[in-house]
N, CA, C, O and CB atoms as a CASP TS submission, in Angstrom:
PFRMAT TS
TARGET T0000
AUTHOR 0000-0000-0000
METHOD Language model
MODEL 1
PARENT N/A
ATOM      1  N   UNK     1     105.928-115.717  73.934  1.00  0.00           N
ATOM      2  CA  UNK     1     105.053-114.750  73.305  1.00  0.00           C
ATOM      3  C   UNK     1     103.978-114.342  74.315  1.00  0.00           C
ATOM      4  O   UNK     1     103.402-115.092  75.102  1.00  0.00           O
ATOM      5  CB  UNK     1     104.418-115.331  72.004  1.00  0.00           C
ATOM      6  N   UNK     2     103.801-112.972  74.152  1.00  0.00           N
ATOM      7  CA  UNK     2     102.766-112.866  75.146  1.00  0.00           C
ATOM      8  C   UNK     2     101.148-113.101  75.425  1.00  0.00           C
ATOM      9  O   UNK     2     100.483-112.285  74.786  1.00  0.00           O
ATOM     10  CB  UNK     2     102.900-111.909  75.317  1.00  0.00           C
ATOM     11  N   UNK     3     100.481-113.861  76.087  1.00  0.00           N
ATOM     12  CA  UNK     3      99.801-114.134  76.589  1.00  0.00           C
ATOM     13  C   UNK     3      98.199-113.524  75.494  1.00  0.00           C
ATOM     14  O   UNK     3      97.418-114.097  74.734  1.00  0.00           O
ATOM     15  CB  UNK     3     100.286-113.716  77.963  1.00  0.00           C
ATOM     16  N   UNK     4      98.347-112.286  75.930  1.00  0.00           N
ATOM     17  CA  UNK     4      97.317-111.469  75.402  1.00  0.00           C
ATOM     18  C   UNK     4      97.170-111.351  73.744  1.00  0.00           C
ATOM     19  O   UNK     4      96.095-111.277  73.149  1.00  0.00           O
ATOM     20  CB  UNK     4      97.565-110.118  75.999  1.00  0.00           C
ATOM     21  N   UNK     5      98.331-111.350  73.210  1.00  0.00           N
ATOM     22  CA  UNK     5      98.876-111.132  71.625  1.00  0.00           C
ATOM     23  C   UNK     5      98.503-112.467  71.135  1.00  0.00           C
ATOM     24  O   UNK     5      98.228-112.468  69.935  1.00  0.00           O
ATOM     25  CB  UNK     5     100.683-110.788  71.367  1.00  0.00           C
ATOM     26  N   UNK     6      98.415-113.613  71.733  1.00  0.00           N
ATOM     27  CA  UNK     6      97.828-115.081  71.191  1.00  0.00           C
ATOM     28  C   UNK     6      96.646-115.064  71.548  1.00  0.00           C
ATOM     29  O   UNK     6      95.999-115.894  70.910  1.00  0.00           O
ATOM     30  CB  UNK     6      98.433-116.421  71.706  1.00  0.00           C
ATOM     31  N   UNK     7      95.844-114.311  72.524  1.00  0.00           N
ATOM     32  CA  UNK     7      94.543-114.685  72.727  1.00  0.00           C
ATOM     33  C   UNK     7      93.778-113.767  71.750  1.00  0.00           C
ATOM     34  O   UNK     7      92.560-113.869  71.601  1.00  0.00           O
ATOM     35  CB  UNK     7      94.113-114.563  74.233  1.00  0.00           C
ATOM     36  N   UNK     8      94.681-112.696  70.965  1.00  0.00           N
ATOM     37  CA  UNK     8      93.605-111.564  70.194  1.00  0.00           C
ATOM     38  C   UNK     8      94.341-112.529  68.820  1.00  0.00           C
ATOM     39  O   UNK     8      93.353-112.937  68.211  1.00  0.00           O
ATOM     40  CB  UNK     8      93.934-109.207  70.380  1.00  0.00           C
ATOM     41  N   UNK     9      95.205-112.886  68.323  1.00  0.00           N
ATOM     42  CA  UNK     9      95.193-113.820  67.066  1.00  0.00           C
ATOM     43  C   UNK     9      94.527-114.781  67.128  1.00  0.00           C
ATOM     44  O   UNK     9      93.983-115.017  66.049  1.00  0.00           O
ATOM     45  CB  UNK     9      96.283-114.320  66.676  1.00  0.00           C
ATOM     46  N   UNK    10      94.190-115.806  68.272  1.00  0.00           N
ATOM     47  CA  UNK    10      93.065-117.179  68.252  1.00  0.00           C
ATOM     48  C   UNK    10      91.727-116.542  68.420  1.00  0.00           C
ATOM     49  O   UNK    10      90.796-117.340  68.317  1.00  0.00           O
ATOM     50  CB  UNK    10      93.277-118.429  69.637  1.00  0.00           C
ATOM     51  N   UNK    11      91.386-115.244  68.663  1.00  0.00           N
ATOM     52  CA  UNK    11      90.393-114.925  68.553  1.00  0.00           C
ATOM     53  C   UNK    11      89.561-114.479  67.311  1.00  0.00           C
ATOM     54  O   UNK    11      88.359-114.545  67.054  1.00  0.00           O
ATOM     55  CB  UNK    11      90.480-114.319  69.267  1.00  0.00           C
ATOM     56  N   UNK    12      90.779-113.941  66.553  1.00  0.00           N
ATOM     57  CA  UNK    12      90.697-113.678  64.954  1.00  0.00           C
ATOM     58  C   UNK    12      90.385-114.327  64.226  1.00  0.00           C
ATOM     59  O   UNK    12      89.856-113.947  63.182  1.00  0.00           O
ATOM     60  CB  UNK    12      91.535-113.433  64.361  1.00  0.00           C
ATOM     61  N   UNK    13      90.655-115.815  64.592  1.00  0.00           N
ATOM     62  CA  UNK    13      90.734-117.300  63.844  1.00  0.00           C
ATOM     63  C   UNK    13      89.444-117.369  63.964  1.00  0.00           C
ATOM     64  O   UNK    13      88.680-117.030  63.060  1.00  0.00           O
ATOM     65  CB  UNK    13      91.610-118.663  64.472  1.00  0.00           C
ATOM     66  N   UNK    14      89.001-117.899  65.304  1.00  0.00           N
ATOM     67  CA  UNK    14      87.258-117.863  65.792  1.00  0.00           C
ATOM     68  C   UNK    14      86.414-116.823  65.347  1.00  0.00           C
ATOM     69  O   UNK    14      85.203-117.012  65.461  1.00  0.00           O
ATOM     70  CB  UNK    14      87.030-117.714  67.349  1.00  0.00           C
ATOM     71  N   UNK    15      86.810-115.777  64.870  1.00  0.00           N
ATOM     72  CA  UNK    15      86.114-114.697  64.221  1.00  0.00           C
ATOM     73  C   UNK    15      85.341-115.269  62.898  1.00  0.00           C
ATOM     74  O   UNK    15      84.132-115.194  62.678  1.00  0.00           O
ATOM     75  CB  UNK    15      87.186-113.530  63.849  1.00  0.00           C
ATOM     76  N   UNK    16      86.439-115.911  62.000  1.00  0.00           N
ATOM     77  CA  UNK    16      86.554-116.393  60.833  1.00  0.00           C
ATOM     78  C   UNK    16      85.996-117.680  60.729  1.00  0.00           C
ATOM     79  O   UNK    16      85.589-118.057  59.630  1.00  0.00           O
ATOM     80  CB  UNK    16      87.766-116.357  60.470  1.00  0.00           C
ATOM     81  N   UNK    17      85.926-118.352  61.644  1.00  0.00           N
ATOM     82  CA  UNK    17      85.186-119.827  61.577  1.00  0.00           C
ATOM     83  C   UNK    17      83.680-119.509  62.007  1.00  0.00           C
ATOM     84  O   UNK    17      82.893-120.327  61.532  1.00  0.00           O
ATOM     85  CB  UNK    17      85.936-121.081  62.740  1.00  0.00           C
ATOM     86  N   UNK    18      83.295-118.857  62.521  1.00  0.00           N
ATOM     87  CA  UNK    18      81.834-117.957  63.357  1.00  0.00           C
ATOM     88  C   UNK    18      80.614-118.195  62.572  1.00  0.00           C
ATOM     89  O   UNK    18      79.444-118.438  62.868  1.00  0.00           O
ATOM     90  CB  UNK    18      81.960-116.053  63.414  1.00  0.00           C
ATOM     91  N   UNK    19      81.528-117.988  61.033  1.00  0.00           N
ATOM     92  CA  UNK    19      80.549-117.634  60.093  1.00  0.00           C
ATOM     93  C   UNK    19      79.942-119.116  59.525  1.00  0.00           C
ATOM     94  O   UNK    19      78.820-119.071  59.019  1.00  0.00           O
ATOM     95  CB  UNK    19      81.251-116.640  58.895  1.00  0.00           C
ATOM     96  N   UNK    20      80.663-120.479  59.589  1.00  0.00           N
ATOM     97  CA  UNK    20      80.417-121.453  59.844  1.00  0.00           C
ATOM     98  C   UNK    20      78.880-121.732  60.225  1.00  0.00           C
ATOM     99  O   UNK    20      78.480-121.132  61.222  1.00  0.00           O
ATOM    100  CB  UNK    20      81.283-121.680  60.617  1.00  0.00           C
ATOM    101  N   UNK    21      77.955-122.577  59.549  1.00  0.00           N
ATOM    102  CA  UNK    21      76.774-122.550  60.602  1.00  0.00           C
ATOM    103  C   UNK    21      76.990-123.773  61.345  1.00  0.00           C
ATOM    104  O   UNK    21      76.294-123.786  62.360  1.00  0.00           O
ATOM    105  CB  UNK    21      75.224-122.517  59.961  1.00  0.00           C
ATOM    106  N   UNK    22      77.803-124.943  61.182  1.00  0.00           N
ATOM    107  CA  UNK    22      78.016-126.014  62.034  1.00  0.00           C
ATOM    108  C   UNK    22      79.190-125.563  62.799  1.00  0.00           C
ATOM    109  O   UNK    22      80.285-125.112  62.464  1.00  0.00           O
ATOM    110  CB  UNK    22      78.204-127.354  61.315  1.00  0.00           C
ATOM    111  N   UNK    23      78.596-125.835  63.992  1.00  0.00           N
ATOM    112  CA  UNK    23      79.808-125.407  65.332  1.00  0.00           C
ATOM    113  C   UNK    23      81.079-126.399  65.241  1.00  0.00           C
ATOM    114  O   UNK    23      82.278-126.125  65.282  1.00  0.00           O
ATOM    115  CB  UNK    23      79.056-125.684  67.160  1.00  0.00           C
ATOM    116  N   UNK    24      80.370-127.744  65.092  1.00  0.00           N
ATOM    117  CA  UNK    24      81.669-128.803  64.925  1.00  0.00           C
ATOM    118  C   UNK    24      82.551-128.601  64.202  1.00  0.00           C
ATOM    119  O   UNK    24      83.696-128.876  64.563  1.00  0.00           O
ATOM    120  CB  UNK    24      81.463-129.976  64.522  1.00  0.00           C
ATOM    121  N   UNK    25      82.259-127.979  62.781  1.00  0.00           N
ATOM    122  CA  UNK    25      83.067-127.551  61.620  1.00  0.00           C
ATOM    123  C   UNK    25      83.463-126.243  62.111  1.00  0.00           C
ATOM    124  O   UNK    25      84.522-125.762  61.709  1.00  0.00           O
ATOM    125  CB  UNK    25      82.303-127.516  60.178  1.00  0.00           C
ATOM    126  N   UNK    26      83.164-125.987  62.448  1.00  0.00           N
ATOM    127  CA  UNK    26      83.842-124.196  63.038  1.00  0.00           C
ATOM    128  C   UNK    26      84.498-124.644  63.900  1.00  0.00           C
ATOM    129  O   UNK    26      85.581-124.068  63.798  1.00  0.00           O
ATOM    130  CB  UNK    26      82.821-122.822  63.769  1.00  0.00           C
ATOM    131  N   UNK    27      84.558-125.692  65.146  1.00  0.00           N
ATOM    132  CA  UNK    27      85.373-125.979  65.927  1.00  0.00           C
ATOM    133  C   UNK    27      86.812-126.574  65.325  1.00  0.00           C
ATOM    134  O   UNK    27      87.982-126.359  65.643  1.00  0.00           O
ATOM    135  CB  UNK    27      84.685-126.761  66.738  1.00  0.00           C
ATOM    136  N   UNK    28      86.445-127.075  64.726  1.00  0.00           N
ATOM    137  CA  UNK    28      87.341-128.181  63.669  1.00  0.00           C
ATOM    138  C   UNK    28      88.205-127.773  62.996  1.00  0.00           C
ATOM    139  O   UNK    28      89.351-128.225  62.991  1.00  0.00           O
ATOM    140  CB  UNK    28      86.697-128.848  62.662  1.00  0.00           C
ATOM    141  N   UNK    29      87.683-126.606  62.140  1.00  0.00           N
ATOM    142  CA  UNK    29      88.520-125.272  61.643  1.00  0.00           C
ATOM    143  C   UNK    29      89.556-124.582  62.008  1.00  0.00           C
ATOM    144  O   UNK    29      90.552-124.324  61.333  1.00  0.00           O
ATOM    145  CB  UNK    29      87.953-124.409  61.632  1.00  0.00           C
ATOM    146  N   UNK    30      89.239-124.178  63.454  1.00  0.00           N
ATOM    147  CA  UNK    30      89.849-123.522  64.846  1.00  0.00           C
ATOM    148  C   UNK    30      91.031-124.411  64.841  1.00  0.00           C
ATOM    149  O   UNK    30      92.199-124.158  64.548  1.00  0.00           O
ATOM    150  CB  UNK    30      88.838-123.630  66.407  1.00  0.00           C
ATOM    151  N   UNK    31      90.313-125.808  65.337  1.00  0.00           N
ATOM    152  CA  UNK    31      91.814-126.493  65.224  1.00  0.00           C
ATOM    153  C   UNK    31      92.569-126.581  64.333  1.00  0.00           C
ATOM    154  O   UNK    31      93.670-126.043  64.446  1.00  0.00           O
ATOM    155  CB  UNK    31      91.910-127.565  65.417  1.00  0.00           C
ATOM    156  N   UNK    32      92.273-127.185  63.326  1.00  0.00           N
ATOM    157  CA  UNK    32      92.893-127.165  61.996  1.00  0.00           C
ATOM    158  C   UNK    32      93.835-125.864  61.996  1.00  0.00           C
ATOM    159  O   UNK    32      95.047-126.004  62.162  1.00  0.00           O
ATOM    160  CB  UNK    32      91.728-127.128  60.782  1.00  0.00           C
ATOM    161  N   UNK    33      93.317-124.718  61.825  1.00  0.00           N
ATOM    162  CA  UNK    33      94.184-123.477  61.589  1.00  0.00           C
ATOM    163  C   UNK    33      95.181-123.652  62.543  1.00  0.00           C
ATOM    164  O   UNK    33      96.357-123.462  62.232  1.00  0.00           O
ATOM    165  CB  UNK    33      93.471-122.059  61.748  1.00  0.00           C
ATOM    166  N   UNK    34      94.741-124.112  64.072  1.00  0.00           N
ATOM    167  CA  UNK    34      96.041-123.770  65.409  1.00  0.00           C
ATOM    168  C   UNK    34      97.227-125.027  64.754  1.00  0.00           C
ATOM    169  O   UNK    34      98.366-124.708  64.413  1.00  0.00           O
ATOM    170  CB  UNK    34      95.290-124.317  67.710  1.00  0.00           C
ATOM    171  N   UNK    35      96.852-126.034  64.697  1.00  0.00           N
ATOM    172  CA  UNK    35      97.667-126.967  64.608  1.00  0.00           C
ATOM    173  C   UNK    35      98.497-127.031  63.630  1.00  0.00           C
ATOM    174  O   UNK    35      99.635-127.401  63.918  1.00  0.00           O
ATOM    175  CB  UNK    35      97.151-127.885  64.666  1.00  0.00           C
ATOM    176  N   UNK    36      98.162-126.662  62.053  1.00  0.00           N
ATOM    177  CA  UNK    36      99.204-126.411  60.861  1.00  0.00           C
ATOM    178  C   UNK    36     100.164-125.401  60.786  1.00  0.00           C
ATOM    179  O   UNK    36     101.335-125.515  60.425  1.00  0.00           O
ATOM    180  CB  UNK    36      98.585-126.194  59.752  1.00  0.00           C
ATOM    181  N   UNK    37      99.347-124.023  61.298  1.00  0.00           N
ATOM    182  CA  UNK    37      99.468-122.902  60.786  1.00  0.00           C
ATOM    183  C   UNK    37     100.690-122.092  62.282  1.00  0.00           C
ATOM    184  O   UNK    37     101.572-121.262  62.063  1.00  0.00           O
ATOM    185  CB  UNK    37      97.658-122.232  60.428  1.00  0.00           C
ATOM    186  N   UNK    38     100.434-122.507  63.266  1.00  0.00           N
ATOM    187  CA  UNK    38     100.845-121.673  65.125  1.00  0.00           C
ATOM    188  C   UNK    38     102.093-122.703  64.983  1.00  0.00           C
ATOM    189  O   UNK    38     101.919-123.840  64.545  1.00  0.00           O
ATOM    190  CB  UNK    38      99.356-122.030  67.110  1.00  0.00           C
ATOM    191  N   UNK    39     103.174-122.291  65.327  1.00  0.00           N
ATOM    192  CA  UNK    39     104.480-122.642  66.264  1.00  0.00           C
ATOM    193  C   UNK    39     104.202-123.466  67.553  1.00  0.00           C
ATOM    194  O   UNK    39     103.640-122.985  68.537  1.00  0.00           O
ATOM    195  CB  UNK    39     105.186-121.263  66.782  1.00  0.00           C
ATOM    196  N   UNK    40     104.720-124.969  67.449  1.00  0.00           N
ATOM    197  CA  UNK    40     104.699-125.674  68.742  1.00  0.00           C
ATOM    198  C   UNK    40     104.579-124.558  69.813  1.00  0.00           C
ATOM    199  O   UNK    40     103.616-124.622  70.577  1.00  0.00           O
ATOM    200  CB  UNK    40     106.034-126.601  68.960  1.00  0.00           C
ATOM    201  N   UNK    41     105.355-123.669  69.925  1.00  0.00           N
ATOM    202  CA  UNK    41     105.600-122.705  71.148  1.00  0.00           C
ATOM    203  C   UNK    41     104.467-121.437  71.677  1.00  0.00           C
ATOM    204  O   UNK    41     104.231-120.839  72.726  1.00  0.00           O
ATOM    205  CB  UNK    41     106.956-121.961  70.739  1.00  0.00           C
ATOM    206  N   UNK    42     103.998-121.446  70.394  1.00  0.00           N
ATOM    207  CA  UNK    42     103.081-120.456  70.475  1.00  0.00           C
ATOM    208  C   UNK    42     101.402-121.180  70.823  1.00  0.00           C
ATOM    209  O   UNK    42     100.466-120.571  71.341  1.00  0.00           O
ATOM    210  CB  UNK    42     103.233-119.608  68.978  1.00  0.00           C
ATOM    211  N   UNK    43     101.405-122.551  70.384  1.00  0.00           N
ATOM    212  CA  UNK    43     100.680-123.378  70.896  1.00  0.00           C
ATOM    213  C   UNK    43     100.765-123.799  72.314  1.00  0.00           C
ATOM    214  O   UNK    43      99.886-123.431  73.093  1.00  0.00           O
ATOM    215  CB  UNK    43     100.780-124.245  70.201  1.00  0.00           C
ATOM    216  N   UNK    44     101.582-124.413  72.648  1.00  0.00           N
ATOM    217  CA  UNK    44     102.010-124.288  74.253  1.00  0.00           C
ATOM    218  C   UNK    44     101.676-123.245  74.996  1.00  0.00           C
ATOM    219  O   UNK    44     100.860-123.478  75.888  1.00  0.00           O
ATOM    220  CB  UNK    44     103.357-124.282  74.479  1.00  0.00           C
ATOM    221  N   UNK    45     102.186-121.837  74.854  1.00  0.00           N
ATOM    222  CA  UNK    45     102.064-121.042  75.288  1.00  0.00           C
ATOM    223  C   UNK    45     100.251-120.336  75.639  1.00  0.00           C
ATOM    224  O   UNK    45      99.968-119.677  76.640  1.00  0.00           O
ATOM    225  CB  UNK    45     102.990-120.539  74.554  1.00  0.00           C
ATOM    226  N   UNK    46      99.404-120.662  74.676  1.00  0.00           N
ATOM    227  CA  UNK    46      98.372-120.554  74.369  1.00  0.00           C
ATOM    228  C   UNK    46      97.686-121.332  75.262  1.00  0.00           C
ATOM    229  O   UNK    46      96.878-120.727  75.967  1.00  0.00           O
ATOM    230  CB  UNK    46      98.240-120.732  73.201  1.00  0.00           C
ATOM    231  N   UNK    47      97.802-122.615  75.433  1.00  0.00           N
ATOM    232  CA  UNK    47      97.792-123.395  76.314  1.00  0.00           C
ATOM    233  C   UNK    47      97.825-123.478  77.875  1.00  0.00           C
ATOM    234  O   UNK    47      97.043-123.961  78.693  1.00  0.00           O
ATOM    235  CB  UNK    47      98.434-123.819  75.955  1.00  0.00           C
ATOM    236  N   UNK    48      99.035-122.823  77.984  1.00  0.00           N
ATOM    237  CA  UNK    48      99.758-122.727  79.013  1.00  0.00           C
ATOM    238  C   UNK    48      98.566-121.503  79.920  1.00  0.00           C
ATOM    239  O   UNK    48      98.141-121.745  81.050  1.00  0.00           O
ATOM    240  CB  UNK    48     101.496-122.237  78.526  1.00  0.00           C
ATOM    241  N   UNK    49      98.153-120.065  79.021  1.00  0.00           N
ATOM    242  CA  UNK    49      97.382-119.440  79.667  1.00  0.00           C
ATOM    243  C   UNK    49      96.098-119.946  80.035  1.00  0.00           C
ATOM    244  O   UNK    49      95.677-119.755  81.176  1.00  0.00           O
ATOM    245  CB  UNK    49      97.314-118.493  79.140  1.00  0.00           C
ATOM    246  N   UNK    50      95.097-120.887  78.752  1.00  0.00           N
ATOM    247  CA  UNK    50      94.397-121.368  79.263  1.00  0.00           C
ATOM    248  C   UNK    50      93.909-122.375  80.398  1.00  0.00           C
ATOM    249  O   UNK    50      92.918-122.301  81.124  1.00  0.00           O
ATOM    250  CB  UNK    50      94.281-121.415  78.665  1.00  0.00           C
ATOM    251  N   UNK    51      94.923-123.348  80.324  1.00  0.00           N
ATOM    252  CA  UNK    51      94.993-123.839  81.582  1.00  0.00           C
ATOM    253  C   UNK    51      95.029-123.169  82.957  1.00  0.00           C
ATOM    254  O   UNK    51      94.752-123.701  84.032  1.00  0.00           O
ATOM    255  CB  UNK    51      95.898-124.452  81.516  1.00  0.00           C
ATOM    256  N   UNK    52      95.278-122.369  82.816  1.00  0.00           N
ATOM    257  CA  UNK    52      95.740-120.877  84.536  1.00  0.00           C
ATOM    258  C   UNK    52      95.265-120.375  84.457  1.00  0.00           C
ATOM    259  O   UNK    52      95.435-119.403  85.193  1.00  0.00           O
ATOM    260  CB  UNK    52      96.832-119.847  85.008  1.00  0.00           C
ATOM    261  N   UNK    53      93.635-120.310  83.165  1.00  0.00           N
ATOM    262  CA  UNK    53      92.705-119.597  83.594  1.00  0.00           C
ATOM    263  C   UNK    53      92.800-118.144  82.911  1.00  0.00           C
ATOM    264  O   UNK    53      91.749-117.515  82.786  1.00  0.00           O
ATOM    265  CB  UNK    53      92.773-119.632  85.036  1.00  0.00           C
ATOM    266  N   UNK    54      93.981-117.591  82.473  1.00  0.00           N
ATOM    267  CA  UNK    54      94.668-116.457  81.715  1.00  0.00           C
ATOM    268  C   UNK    54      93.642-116.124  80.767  1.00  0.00           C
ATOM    269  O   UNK    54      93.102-115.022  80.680  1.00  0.00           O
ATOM    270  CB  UNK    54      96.093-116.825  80.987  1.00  0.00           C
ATOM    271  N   UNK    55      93.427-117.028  80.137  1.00  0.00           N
ATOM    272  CA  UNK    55      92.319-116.805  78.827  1.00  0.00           C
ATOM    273  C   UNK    55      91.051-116.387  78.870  1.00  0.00           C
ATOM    274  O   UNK    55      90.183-117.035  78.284  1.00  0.00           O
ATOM    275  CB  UNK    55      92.052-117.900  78.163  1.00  0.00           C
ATOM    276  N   UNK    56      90.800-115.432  79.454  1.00  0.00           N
ATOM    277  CA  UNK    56      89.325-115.657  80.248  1.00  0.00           C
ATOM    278  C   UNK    56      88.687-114.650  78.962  1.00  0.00           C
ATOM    279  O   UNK    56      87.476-114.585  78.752  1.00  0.00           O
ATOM    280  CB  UNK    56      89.130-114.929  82.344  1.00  0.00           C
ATOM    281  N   UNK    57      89.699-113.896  78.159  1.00  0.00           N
ATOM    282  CA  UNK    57      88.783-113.182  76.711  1.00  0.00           C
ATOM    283  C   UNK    57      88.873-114.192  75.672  1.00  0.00           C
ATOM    284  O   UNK    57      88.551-113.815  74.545  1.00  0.00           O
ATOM    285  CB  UNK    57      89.498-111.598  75.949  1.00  0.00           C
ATOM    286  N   UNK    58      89.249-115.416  75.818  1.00  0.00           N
ATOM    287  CA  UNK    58      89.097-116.512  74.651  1.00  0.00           C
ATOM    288  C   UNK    58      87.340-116.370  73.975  1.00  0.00           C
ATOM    289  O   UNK    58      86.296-116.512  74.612  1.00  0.00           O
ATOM    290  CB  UNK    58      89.432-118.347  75.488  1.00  0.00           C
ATOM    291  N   UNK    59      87.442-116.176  73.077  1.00  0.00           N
ATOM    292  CA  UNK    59      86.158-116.519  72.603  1.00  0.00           C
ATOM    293  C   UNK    59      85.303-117.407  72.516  1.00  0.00           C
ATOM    294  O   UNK    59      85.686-118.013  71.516  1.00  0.00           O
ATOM    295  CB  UNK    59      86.120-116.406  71.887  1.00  0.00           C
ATOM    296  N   UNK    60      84.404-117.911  72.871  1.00  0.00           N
ATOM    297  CA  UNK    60      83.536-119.231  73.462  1.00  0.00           C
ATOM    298  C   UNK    60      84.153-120.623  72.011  1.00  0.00           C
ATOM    299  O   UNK    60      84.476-121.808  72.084  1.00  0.00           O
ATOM    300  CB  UNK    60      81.113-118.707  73.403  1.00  0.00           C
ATOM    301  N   UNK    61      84.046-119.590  70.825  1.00  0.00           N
ATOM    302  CA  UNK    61      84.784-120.737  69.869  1.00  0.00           C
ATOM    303  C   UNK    61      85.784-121.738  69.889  1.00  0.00           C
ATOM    304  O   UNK    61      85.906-122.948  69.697  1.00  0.00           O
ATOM    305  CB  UNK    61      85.233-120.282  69.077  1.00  0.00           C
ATOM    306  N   UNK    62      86.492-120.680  70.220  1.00  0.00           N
ATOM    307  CA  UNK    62      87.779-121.002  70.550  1.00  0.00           C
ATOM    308  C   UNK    62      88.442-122.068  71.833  1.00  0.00           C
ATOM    309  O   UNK    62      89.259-122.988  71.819  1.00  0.00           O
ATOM    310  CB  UNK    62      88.188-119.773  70.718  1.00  0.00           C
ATOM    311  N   UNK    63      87.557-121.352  72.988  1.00  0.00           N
ATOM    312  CA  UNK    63      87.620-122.583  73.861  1.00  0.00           C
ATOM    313  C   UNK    63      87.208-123.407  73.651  1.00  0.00           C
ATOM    314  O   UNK    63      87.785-124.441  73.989  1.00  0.00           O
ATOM    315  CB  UNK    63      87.309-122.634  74.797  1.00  0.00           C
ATOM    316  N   UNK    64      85.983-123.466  72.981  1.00  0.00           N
ATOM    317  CA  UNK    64      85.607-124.777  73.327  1.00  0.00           C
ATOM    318  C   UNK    64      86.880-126.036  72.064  1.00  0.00           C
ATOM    319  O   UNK    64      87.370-127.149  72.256  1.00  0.00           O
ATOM    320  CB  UNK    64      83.486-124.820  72.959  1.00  0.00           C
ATOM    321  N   UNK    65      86.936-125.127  70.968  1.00  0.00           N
ATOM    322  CA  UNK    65      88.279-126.154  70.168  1.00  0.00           C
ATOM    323  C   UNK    65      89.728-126.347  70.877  1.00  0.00           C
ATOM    324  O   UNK    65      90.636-127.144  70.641  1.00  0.00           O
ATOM    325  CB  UNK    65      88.773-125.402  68.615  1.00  0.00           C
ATOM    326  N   UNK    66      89.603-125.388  71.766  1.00  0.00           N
ATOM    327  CA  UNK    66      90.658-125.750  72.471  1.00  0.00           C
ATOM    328  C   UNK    66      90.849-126.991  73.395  1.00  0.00           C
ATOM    329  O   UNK    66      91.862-127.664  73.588  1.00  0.00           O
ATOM    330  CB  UNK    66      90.839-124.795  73.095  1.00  0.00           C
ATOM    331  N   UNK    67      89.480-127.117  73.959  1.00  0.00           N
ATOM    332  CA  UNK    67      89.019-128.490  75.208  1.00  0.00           C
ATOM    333  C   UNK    67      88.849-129.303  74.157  1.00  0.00           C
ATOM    334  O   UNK    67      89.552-130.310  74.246  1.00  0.00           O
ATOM    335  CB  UNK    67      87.417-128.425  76.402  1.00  0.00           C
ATOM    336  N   UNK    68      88.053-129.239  73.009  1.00  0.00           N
ATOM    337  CA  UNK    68      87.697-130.569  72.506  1.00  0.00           C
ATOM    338  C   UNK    68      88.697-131.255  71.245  1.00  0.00           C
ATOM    339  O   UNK    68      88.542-132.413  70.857  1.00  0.00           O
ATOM    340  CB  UNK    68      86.178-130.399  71.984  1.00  0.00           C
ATOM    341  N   UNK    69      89.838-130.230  70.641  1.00  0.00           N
ATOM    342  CA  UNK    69      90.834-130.822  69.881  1.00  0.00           C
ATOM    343  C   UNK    69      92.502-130.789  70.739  1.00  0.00           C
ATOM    344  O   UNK    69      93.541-130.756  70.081  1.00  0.00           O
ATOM    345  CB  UNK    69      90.779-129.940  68.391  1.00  0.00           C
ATOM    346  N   UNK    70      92.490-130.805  72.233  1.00  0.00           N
ATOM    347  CA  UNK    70      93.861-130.651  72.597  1.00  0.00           C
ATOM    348  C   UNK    70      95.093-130.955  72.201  1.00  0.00           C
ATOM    349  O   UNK    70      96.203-130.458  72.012  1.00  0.00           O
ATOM    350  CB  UNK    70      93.944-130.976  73.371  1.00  0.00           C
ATOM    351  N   UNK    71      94.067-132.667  72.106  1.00  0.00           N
ATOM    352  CA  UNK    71      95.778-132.938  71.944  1.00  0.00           C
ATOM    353  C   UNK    71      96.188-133.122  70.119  1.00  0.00           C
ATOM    354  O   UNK    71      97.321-133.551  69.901  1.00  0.00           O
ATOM    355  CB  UNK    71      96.257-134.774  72.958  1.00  0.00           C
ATOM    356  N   UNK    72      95.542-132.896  69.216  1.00  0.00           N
ATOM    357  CA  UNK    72      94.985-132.946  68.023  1.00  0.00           C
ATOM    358  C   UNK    72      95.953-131.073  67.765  1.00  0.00           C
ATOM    359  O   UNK    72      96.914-130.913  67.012  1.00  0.00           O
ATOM    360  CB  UNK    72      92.835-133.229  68.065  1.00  0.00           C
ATOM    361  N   UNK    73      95.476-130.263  68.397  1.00  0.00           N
ATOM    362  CA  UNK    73      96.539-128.937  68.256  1.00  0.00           C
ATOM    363  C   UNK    73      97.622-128.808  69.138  1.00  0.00           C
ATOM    364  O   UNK    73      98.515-128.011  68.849  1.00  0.00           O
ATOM    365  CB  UNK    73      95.865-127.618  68.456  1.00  0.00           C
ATOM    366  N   UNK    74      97.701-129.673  70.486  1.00  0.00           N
ATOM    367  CA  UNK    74      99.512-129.915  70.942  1.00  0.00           C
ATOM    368  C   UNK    74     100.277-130.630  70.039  1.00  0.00           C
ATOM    369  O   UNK    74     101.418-130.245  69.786  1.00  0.00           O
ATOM    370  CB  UNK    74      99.810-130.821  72.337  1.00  0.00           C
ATOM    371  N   UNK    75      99.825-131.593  69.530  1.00  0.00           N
ATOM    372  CA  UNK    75     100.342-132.671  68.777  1.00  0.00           C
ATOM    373  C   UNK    75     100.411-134.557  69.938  1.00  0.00           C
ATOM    374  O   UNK    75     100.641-134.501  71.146  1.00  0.00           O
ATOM    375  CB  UNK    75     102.155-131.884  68.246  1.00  0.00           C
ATOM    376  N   UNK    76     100.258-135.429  69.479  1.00  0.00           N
ATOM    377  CA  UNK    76     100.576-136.144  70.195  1.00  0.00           C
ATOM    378  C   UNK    76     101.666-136.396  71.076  1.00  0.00           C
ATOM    379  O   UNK    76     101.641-137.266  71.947  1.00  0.00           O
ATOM    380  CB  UNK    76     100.431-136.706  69.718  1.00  0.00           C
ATOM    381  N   UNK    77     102.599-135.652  70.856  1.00  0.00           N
ATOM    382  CA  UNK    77     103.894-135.919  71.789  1.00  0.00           C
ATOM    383  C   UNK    77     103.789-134.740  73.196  1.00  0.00           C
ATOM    384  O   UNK    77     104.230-134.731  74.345  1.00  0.00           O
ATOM    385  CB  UNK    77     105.546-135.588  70.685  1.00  0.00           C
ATOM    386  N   UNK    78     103.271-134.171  72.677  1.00  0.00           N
ATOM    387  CA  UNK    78     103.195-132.738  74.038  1.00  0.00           C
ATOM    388  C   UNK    78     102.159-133.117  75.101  1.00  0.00           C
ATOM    389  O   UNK    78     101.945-132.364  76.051  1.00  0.00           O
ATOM    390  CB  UNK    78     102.523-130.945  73.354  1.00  0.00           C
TER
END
């Protein structure tokens, strides 16, 4: 999936958690939504840009649930 098309849907997500006034719970959220709701693959992939730096329109939300729930939205085996 492409790159850009996951960074404007995880951004949508972070849109929606924003309104949150605790960041932890808005972070938490973020994950929560990536991890139930996103395709192993589309998670990976998501991943895959942020790590290479790709993500650079990630929304500050978003990254930061991305660094602080990794392996919590890879799943333990990935």
């Amino acid at each position: 999936m492409n790159i850009e098309h996951l960074i404007r849907m995880a951004n949508q997500i972070g849109t929606y958690f924003a309104a949150e006034p605790d960041r932890a719970v808005a972070r938490d959220g973020v994950a929560d939504h990536l991890a139930r709701f996103w395709e192993k693959r589309m998670r990976q992939n998501l991943y895959a840009g942020f790590d290479q730096g790709a993500a650079t329109t990630l929304a500050p939300l978003v990254s930061e649930a991305l660094t602080e729930h990794r392996e919590r939205i890879l799943g333990k085996a990935a």
